[in-house]
FISEDREN-230534 format. One record per atom (N, C-alpha, C): atom name; residue in one letter; x, y, z. Coordinates in nm, 3 decimals. Layout:
+-------+--------+---------+---------+---------+
| atome | residu |       x |       y |       z |
+-------+--------+---------+---------+---------+
|    CA |      A |       X |       Y |       Z |
...
+-------+--------+---------+---------+---------+
end
This chain:
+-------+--------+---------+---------+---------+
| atome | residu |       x |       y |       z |
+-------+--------+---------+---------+---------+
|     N |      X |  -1.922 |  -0.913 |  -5.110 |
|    CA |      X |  -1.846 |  -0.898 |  -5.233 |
|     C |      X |  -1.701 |  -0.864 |  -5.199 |
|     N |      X |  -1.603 |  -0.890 |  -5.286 |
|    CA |      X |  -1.463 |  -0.900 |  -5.250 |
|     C |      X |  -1.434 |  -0.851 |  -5.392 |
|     N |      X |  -1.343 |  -0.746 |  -5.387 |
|    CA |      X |  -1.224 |  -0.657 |  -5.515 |
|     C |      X |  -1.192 |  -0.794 |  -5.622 |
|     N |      X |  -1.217 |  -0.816 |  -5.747 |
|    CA |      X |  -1.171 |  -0.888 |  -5.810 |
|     C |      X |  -1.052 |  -0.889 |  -5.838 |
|     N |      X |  -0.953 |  -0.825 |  -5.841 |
|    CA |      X |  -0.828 |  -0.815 |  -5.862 |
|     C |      X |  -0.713 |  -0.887 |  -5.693 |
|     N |      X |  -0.727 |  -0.834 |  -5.586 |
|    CA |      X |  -0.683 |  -0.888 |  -5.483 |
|     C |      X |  -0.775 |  -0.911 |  -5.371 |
|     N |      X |  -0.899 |  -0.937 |  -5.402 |
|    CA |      X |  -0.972 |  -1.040 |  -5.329 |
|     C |      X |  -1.032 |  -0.949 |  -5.144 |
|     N |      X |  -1.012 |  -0.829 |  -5.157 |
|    CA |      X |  -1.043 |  -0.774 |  -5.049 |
|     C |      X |  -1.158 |  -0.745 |  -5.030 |
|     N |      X |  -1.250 |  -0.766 |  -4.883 |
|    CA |      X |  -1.357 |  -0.781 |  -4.835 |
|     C |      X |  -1.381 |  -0.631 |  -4.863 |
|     N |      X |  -1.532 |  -0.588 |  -4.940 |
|    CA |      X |  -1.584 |  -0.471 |  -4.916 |
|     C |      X |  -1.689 |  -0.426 |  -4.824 |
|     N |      X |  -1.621 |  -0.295 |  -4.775 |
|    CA |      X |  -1.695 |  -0.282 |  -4.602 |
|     C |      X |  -1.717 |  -0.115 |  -4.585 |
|     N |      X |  -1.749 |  -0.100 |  -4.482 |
|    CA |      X |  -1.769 |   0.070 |  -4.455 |
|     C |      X |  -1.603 |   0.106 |  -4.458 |
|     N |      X |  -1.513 |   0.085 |  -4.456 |
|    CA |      X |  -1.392 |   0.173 |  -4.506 |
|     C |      X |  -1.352 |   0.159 |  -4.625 |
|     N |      X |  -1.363 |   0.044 |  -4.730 |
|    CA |      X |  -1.340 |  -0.062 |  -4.835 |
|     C |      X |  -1.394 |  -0.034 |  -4.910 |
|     N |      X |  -1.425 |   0.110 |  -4.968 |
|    CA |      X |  -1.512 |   0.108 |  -5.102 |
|     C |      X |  -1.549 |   0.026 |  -5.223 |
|     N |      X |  -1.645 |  -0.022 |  -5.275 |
|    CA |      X |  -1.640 |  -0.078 |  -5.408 |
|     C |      X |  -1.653 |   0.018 |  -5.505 |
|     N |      X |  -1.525 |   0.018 |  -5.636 |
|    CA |      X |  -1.569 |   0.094 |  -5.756 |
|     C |      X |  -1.561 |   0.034 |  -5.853 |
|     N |      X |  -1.597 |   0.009 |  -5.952 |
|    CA |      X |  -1.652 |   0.004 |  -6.106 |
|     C |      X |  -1.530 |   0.021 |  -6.183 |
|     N |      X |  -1.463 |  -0.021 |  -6.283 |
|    CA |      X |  -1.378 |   0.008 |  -6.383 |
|     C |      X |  -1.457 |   0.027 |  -6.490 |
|     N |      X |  -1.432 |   0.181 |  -6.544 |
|    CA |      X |  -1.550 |   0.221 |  -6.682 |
|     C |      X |  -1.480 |   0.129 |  -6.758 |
|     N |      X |  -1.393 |   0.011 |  -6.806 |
|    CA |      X |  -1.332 |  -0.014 |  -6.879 |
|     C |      X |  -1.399 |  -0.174 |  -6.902 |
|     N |      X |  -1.380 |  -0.247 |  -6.799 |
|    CA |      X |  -1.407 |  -0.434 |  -6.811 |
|     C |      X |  -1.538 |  -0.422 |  -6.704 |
|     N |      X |  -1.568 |  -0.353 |  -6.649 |
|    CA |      X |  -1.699 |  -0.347 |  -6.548 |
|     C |      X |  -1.737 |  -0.418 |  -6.431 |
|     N |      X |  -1.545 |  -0.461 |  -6.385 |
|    CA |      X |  -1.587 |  -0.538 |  -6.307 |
|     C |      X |  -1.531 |  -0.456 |  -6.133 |
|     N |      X |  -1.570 |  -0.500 |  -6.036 |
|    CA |      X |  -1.536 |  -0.431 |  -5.910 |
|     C |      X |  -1.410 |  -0.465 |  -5.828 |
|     N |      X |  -1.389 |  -0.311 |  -5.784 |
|    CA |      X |  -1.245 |  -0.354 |  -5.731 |
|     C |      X |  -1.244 |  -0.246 |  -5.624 |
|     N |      X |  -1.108 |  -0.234 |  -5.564 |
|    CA |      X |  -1.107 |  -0.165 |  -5.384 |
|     C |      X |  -1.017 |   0.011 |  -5.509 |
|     N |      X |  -1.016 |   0.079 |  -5.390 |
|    CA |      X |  -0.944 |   0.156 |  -5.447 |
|     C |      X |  -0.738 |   0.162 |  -5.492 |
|     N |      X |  -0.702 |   0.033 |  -5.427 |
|    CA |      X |  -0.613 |   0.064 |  -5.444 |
|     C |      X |  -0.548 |  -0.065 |  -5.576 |
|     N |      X |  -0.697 |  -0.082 |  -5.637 |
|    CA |      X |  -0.689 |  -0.183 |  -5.772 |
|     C |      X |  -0.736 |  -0.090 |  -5.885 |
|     N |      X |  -0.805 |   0.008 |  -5.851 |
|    CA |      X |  -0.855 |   0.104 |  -5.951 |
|     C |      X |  -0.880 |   0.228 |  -5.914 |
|     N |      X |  -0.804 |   0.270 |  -6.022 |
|    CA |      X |  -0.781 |   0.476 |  -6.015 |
|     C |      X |  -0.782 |   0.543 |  -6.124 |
|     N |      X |  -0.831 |   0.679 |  -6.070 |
|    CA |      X |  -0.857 |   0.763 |  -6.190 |
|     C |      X |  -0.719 |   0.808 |  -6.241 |
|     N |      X |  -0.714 |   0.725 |  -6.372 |
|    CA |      X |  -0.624 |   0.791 |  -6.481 |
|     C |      X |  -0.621 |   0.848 |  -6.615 |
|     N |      X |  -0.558 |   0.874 |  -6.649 |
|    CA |      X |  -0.531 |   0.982 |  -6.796 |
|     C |      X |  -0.510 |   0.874 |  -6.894 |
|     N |      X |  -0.630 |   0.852 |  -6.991 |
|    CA |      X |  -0.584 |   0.764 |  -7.113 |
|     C |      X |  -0.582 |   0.873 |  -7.230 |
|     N |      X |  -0.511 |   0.779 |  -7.320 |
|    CA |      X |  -0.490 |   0.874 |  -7.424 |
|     C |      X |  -0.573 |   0.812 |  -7.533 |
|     N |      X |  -0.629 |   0.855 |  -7.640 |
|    CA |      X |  -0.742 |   0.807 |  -7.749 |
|     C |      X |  -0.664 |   0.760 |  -7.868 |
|     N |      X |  -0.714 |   0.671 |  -7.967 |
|    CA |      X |  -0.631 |   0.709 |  -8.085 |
|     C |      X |  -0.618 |   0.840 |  -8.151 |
|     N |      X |  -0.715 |   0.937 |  -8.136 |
|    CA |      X |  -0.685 |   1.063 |  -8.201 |
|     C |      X |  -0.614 |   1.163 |  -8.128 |
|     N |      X |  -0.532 |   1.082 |  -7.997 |
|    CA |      X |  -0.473 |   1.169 |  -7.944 |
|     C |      X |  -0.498 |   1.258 |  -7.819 |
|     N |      X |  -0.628 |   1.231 |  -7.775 |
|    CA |      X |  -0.737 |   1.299 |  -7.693 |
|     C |      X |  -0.714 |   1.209 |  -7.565 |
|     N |      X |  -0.678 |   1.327 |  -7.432 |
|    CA |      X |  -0.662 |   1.216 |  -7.344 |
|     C |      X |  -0.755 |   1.246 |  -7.210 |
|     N |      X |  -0.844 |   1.156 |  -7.193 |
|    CA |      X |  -0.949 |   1.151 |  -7.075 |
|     C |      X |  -0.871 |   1.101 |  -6.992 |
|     N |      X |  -0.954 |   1.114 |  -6.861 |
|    CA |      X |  -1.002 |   1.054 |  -6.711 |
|     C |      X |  -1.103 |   0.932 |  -6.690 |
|     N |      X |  -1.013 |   0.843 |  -6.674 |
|    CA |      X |  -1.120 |   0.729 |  -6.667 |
|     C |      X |  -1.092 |   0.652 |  -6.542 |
|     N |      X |  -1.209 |   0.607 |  -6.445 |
|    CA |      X |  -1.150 |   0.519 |  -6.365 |
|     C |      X |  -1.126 |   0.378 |  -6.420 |
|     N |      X |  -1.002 |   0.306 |  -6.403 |
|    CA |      X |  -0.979 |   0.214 |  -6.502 |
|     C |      X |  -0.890 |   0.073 |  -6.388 |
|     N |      X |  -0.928 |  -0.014 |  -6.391 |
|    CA |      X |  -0.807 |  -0.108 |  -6.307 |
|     C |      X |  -0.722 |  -0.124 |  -6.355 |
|     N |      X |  -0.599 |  -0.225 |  -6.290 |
|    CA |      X |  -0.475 |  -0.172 |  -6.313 |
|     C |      X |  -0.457 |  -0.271 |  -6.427 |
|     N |      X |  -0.512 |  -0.387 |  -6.451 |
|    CA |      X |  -0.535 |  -0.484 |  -6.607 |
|     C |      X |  -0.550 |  -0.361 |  -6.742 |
|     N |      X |  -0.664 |  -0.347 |  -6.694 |
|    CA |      X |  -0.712 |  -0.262 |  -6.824 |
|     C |      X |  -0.593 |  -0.130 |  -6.871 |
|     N |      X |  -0.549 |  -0.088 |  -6.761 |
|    CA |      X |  -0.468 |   0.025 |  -6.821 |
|     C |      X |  -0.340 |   0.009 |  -6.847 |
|     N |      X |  -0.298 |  -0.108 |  -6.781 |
|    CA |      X |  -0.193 |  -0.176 |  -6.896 |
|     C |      X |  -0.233 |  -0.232 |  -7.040 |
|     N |      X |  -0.354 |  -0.269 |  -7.072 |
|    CA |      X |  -0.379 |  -0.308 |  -7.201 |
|     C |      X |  -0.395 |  -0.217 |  -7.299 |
|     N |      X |  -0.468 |  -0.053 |  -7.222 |
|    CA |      X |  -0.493 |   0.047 |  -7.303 |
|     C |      X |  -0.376 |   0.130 |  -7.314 |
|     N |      X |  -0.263 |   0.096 |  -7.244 |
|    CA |      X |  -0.123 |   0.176 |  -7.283 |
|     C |      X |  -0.008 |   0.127 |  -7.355 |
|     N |      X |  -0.053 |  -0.006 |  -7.393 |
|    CA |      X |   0.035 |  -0.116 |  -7.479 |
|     C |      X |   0.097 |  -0.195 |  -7.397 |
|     N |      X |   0.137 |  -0.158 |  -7.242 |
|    CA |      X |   0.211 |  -0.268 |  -7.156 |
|     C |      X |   0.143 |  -0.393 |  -7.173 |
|     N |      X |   0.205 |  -0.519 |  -7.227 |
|    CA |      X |   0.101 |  -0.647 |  -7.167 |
|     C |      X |   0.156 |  -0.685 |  -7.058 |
|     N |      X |   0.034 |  -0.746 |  -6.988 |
|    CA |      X |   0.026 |  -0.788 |  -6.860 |
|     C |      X |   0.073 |  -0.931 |  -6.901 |
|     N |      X |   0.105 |  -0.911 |  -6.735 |
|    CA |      X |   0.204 |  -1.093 |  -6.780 |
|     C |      X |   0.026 |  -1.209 |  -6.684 |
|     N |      X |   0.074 |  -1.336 |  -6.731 |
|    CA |      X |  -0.029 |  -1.401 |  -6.719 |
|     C |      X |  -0.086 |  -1.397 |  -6.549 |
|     N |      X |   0.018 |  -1.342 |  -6.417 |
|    CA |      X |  -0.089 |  -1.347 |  -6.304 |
|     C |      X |  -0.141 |  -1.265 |  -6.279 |
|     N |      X |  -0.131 |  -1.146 |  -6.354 |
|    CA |      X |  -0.191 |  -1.018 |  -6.318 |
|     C |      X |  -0.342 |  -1.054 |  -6.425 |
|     N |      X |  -0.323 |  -1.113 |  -6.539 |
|    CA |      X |  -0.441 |  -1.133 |  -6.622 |
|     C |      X |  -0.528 |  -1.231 |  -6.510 |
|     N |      X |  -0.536 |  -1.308 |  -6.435 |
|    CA |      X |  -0.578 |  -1.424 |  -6.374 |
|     C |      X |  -0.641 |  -1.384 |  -6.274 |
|     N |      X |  -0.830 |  -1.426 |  -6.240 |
|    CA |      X |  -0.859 |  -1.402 |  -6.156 |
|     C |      X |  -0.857 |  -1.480 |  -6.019 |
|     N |      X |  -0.825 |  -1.388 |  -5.911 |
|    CA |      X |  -0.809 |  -1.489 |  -5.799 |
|     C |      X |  -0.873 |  -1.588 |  -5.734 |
|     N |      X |  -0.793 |  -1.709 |  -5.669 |
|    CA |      X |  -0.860 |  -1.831 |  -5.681 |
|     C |      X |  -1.013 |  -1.833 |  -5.610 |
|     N |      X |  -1.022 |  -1.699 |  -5.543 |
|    CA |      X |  -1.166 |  -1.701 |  -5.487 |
|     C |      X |  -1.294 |  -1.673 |  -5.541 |
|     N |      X |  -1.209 |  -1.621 |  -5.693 |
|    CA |      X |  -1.304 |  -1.582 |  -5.837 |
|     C |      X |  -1.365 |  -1.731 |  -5.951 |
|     N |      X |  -1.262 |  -1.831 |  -5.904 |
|    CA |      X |  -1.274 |  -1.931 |  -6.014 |
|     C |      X |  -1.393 |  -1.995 |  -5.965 |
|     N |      X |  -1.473 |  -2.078 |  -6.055 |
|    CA |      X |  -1.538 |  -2.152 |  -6.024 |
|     C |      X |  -1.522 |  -2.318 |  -6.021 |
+-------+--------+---------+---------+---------+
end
């Protein structure tokens, strides 16, 4: 398995983690624990990739960061 975001081989140094957000896997330096804020204002810890937490902070992502890499397409 390889980080969906930049395509890096996962190995004994290469962790795979989970984004509680889109559920898909990535290395650590595609997904980190950050501080979202709720609509009511309430702000958790979520591990989140770096897509998703531009979407949940209003930044839009421009179209190559939305795009999975060509080793993802079918």
């Amino acid at each position: 398995m390889s980080c969906y975001s930049c395509s890096a081989k996962f190995g004994f140094l290469k962790k795979e983690i989970g984004c509680e957000v889109c559920g898909f896997a990535f290395c650590q330096k595609c997904c980190k624990k950050r501080e979202i804020r709720s609509d009511n204002d309430d702000r958790k810890q979520k591990l989140t990739c770096n897509n998703c937490y531009q979407h949940l902070t209003g930044n839009k992502p421009s179209i190559q960061e939305t795009s999975p890499p060509l080793a993802h397409k079918k």
